[in-house]
SEZA-964021 format. One record per residue (C-alpha): x, y, z; residue number from 1. Coordinates in steps of 0.05 Angstrom, whole numbers. Example, Ala and Ser with C-alpha at 12.3 -4.5 7.8 and 13.67 -1.06 7.14 Angstrom:
REM residues 2
246|-90|156|1
273|-21|143|2
END
This chain:
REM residues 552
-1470|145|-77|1
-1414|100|-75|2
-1353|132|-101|3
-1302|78|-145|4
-1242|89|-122|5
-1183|62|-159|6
-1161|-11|-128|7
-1098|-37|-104|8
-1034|-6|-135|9
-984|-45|-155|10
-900|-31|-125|11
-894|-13|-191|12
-1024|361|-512|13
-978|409|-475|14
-898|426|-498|15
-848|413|-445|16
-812|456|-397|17
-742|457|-392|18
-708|411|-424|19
-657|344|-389|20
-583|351|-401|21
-526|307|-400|22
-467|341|-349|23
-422|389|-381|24
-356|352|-382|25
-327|389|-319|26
-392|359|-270|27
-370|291|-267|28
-380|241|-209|29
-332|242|-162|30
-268|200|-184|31
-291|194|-248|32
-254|227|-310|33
-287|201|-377|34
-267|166|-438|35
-228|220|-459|36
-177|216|-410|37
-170|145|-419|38
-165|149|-501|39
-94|189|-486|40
-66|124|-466|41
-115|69|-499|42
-123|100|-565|43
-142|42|-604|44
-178|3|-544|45
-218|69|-548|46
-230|77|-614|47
-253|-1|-624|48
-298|9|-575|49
-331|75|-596|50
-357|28|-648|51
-386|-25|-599|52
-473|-20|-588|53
-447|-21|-523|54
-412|50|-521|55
-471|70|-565|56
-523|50|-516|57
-555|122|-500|58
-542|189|-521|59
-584|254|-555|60
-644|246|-583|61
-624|280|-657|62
-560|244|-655|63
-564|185|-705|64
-644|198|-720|65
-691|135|-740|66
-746|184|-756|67
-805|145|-789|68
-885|145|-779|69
-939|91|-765|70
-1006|77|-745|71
-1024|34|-681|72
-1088|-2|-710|73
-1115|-25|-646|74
-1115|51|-614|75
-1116|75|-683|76
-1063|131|-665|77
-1019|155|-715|78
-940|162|-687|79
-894|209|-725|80
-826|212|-700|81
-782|271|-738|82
-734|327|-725|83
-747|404|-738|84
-700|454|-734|85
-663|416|-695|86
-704|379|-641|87
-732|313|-645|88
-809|306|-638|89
-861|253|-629|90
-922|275|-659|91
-997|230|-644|92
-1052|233|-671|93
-1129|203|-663|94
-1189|231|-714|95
-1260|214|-696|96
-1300|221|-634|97
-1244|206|-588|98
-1203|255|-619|99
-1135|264|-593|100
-1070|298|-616|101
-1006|336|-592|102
-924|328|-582|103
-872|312|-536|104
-799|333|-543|105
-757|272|-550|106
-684|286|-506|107
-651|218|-507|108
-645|155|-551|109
-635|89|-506|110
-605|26|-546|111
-552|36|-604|112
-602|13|-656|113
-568|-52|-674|114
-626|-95|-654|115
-672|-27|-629|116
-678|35|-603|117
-730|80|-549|118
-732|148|-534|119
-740|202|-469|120
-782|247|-458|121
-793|301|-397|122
-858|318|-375|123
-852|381|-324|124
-788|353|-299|125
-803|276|-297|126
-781|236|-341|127
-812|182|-388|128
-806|126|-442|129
-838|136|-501|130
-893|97|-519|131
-863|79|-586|132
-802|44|-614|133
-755|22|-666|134
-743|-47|-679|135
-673|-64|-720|136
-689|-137|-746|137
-758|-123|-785|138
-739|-49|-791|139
-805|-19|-763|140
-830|29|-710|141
-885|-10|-664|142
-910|-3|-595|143
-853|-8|-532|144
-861|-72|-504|145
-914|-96|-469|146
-965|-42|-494|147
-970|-81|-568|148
-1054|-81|-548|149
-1066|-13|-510|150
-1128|24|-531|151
-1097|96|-504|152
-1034|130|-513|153
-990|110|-461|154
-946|169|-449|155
-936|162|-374|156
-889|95|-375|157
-835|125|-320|158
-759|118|-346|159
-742|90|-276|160
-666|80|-254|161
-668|11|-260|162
-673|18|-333|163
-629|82|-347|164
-573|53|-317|165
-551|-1|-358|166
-552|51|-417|167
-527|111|-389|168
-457|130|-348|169
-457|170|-288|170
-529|170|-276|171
-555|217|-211|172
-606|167|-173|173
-678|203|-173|174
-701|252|-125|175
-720|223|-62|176
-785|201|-56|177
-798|205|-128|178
-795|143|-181|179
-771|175|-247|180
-745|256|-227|181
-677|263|-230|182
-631|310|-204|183
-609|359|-267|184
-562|341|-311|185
-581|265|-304|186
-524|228|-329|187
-450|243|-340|188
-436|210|-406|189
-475|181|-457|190
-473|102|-474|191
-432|58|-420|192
-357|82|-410|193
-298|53|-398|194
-315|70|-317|195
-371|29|-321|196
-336|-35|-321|197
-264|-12|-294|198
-288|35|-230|199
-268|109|-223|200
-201|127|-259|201
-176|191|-229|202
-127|143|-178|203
-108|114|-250|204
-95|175|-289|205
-45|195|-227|206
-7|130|-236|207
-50|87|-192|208
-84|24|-200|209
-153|14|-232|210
-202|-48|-242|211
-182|-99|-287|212
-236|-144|-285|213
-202|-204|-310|214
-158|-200|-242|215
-220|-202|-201|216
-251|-269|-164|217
-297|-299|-210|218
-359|-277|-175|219
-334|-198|-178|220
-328|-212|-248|221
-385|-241|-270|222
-418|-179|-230|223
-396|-129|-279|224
-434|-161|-339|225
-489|-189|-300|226
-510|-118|-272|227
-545|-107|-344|228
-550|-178|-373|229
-585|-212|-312|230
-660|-211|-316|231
-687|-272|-274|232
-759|-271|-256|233
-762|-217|-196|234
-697|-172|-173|235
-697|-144|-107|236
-657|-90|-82|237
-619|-103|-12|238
-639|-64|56|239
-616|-3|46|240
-582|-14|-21|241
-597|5|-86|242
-573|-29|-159|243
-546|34|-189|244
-492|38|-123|245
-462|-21|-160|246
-385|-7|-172|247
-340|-54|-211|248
-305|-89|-152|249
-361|-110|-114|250
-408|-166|-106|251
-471|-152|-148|252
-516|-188|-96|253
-492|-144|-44|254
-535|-97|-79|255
-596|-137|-117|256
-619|-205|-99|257
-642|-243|-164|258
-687|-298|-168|259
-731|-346|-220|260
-774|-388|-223|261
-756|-470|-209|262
-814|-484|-237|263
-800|-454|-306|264
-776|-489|-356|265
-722|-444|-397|266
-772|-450|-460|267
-770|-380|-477|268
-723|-324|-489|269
-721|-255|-463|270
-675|-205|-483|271
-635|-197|-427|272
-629|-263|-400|273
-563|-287|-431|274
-536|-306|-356|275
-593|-346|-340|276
-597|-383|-409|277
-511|-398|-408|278
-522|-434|-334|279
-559|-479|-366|280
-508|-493|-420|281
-460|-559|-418|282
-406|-512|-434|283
-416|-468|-374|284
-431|-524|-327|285
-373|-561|-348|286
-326|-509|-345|287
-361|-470|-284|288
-322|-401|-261|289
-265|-418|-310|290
-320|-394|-369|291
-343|-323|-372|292
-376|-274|-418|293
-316|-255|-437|294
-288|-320|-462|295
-334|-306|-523|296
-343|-236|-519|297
-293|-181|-528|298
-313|-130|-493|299
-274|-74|-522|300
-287|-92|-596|301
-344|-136|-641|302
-332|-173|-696|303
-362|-149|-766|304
-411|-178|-800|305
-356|-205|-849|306
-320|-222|-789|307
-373|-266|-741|308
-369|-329|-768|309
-301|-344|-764|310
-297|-302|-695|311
-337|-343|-662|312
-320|-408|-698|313
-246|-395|-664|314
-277|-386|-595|315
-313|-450|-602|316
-258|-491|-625|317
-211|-470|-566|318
-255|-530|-522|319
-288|-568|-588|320
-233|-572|-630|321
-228|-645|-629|322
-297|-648|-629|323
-314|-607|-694|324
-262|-650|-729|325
-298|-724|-710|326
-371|-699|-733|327
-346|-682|-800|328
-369|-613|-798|329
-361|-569|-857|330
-294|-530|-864|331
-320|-469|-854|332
-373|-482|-814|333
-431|-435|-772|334
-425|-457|-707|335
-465|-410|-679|336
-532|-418|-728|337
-537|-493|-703|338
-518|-483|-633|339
-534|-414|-612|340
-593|-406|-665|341
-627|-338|-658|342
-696|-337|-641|343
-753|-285|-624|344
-752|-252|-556|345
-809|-265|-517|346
-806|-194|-478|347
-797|-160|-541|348
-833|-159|-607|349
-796|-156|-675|350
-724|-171|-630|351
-677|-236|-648|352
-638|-254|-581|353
-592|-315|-591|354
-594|-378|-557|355
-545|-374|-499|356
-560|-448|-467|357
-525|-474|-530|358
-562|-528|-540|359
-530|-600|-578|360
-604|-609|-606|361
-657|-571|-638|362
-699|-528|-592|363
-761|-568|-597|364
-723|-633|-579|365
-685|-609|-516|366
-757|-579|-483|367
-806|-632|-504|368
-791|-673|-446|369
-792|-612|-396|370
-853|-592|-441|371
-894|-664|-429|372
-880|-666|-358|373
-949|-659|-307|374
-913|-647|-249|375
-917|-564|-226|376
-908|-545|-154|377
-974|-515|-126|378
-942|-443|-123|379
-893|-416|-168|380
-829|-419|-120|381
-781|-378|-130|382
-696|-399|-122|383
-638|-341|-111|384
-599|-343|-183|385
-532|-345|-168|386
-565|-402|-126|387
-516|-393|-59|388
-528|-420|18|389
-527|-344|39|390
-585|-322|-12|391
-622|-388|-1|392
-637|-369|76|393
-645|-298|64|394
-727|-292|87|395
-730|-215|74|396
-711|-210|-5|397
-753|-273|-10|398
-801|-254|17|399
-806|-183|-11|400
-798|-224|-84|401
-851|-271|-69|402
-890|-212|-59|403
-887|-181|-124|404
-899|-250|-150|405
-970|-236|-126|406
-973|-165|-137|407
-967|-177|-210|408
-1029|-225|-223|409
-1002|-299|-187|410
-1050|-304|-137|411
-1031|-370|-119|412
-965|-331|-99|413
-1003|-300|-47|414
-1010|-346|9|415
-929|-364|0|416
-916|-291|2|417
-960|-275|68|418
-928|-336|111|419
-849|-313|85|420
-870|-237|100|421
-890|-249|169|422
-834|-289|193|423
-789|-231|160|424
-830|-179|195|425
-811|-214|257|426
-744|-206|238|427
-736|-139|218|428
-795|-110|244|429
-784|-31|212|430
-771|-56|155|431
-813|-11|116|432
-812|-51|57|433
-832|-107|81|434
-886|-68|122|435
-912|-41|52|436
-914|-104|24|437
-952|-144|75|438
-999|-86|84|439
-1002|-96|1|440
-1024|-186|13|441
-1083|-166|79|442
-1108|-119|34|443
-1111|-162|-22|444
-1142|-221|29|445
-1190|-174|50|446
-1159|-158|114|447
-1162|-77|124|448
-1146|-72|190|449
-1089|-107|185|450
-1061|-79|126|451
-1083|3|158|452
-1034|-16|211|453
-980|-35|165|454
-987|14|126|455
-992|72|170|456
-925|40|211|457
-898|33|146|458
-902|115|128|459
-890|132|199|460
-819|98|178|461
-814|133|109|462
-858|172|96|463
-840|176|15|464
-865|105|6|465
-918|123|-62|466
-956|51|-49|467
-967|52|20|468
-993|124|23|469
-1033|105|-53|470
-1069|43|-14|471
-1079|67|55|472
-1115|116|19|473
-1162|66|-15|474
-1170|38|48|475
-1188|98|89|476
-1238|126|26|477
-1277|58|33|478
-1288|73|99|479
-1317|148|92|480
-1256|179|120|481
-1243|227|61|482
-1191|286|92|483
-1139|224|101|484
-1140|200|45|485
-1138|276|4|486
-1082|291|42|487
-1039|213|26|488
-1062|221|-51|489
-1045|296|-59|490
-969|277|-23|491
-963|211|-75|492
-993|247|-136|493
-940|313|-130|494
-890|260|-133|495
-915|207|-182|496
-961|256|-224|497
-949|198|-270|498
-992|144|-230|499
-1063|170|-264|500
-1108|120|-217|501
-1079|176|-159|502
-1095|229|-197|503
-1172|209|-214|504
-1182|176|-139|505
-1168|256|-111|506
-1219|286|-163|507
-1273|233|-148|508
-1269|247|-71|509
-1269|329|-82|510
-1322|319|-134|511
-1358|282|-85|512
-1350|330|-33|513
-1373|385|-82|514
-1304|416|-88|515
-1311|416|-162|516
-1250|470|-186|517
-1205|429|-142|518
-1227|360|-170|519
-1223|390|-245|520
-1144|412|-226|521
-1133|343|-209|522
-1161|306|-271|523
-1124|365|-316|524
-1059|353|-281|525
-1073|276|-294|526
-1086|286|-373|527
-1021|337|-371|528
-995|262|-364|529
-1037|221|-393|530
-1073|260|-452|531
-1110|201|-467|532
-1149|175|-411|533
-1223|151|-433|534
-1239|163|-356|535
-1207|232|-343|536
-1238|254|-411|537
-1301|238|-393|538
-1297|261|-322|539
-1278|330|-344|540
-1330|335|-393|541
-1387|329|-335|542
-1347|376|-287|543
-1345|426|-349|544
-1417|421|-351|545
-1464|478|-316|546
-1484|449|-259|547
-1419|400|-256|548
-1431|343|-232|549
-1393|276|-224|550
-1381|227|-272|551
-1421|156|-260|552
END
């Protein structure tokens, strides 16, 4: 019998153990001394901003509570999200033949609730997003994006670090080898500090300097607010970089390489695109590094809803003053609902983003052209964003995002990404990234020979790499070498119990091999996880059975 493994991996009811804690305020980061010590000087900087959704970005999970129930009709799970005796929970629920039910502890909020709001949960020491969350604008709880049409609970959606830290301050990076387990206490403060934009301040507290990001070169400071408010299509981390090493000061590109798509229209909004959208805004071309986020947006302070209009009517009419007065606007005119109209996000249900490519004419005006057009390249080709000559020639991060380009359903990425990988494998031949990945496109192609060499050089350089050791062992199971791949799955599984296709690949090998209390460990530990896998359910119904056997 052939066993079905799980296929190609992308680079992508039980109560809780102990429980994630912020630092006690005498474990921060080095150099770092908190918003405290900069309220003794900045009082009323500090205090505006304690009011900003920025400072209110993360913090604990019973802290502010949106506690509220509903009912996902298309898994027909029931969500109940609620606070007893002093700890948040998220109760679910399923009645009927596919009965499921049980709790997770909820630790930390993430987003300030102004336009939504997600919450944390550890699962024996990992941590996760919650599969549910509040949205501000239609006031309801729904699915977290992206999982609006699951059929299962998804409970094992890692909180990776790419996420956590653009809402958190201080964050430890996650144990090595491992996507989403941190290093305990995970973060220093909650919500983004003053450090987060003006560096470490224990030089400044002693009389020294500090960042003022106003002083820096434009390109430093547009770093500091694109760190968090720069999407673009695929974001690649740097040889031997990673994003949350970022400091205010540096060069965010020296870090993470961003890129989109020239082939893509900007017809549609995503919530953290604002960079991407104001490029492509007459203001911001006209007045290139002279205009920044913060010639709109204070950062220490926002306007009330009383407040808005007339805020941001004064920041238009420092450039359009003359302007505003030859159209005959009204006196007291919006500028902002004609010209930065908000609109649904594309990435996120029930979420309003507002139009940062400030557009002269109505939406469906400005794209129709762009809209008509016939002309598409033959593969989505991707362009550095900053565009610069440096990023433009650099054949390893382009590579390495053409890749995922594939890896995430564009085949006709594919053939791009396999001629860019090779002649950056020639480059930087122990790379093991770009080892990983190429193995990841001959696999795909059919190729297993090639891509078993990659990978195994690939691990023989780091031998953490989850993928390469999840897909080698695909490889090596298809051809009836089953101890290999055992021992590559076990190693990936202890450190991304998360990843249930792992999980389920190791139990149908040792069920195959009649090692049926070993195989049942491994599809328990995967539903420790994931309570609601169909598949896992099933399976450990027939290995419960007397004889067990394995599921078909």
């Amino acid at each position: 019998m052939r066993i079905p493994f799980a296929g190609l991996l992308l680079f992508a009811t039980r109560l809780l153990g102990q429980a994630i804690q912020p630092l006690p305020t005498n474990e921060t980061p080095s150099g770092y001394v908190g918003n405290e010590a900069c309220a003794r000087c900045h009082s009323s900087i500090t205090e505006s901003y304690e009011r900003t959704a920025m400072a209110r970005a993360s913090g604990p999970a019973e802290a502010d509570l949106i506690s509220g129930d509903f009912t996902h009709e298309k898994s027909a799970v029931h969500y109940r999200i609620y606070n007893e005796n002093g700890r948040v929970w998220l109760n679910f629920e399923r009645r009927g033949a596919a009965s499921v039910s049980g709790k997770r502890q909820l630790l930390f909020y993430i987003g300030s609730g102004r336009r939504g709001r997600s919450y944390l949960f550890a699962t024996d020491g990992f941590l996760f997003e919650a599969p549910v969350n509040w949205y501000a604008d239609e006031h309801v709880w729904d699915m977290t994006p992206a999982y609006q049409d699951v059929k299962e609970i998804p409970l094992n959606l890692p909180a990776n670090p790419s996420c956590l830290q653009c809402h958190v301050s201080g964050m430890r990076p996650p144990l090595k080898g491992t996507e989403n387990r941190y290093r305990e206490p995970i973060f220093a403060y909650n919500g983004v500090a003053c450090e987060r934009c003006h560096g470490p301040g224990a030089a400044h507290v002693s009389g020294g300097p500090i960042i003022n990001p106003a002083k820096l070169s434009p390109a430093r400071r547009d770093s500091i607010c694109m760190e968090c408010h720069l999407e673009g299509n695929v974001a690649i981390e740097r040889a031997g970089r990673h994003g949350y090493d970022f400091r205010p000061g540096d060069l965010l590109s020296d870090y993470v390489r961003h890129y989109v798509l020239a082939s893509a229209p900007q017809k549609s909004l995503g919530a953290v695109t604002q960079v991407e959208a104001l490029s492509q805004s007459e203001c911001k071309r006209k007045s290139g590094e002279a205009m920044s986020c913060t010639s709109c947006h204070n950062p220490h302070a926002s306007p009330s809803a009383e407040q808005r209009v007339s805020y941001y009517r004064r920041k238009c009419l420092v450039c359009h003053g003359e302007a505003f007065g030859a159209k005959h606007h009204p006196e007291q005119a919006d500028c902002t609902r004609c010209h930065m109209p908000a609109s649904l996000s594309t990435d996120i249900a029930h979420t309003q983003v507002t139009d940062h490519r400030i557009p002269r004419r109505s939406d469906a005006e400005t794209l129709q052209p762009l809209l008509n057009s016939n002309t598409r390249p033959p593969s989505p080709r991707l362009v550095p964003f900053p565009f610069s000559e440096d990023a433009e020639h650099d054949v390893r991060d382009l590579a390495l995002a053409q890749a995922f380009l594939a890896q995430t359903g564009k085949d006709s990425a594919a053939s791009e990404a396999q001629r860019l990988l090779h002649v950056a494998v020639l480059q930087s031949p122990n790379d093991p990234a770009l080892l990983s990945a190429l193995g990841y496109i001959e696999q795909k192609r059919g190729a297993v020979d090639s891509a078993r060499e990659l990978y195994q050089k690939a691990l023989t350089l780091e031998p953490d790499l989850i993928d390469a050791a999840a897909n080698l062992g695909v490889i090596e199971a298809n051809q009836g070498r089953l101890r290999e791949p055992i021992r590559l799955w076990q190693s990936a599984f202890e450190r991304a119990p998360g990843r249930s296709a792992i999980g389920m690949n190791i139990a149908r090998v040792l069920c195959g091999a009649g090692e049926f209390d070993r195989a049942r460990s491994s599809v328990l530990r995967v539903l420790e996880f994931n309570p609601d896998m169909a598949a896992a359910k099933e399976m450990l119904q027939h290995l419960n059975r007397t004889p067990p056997m394995c599921a078909q």
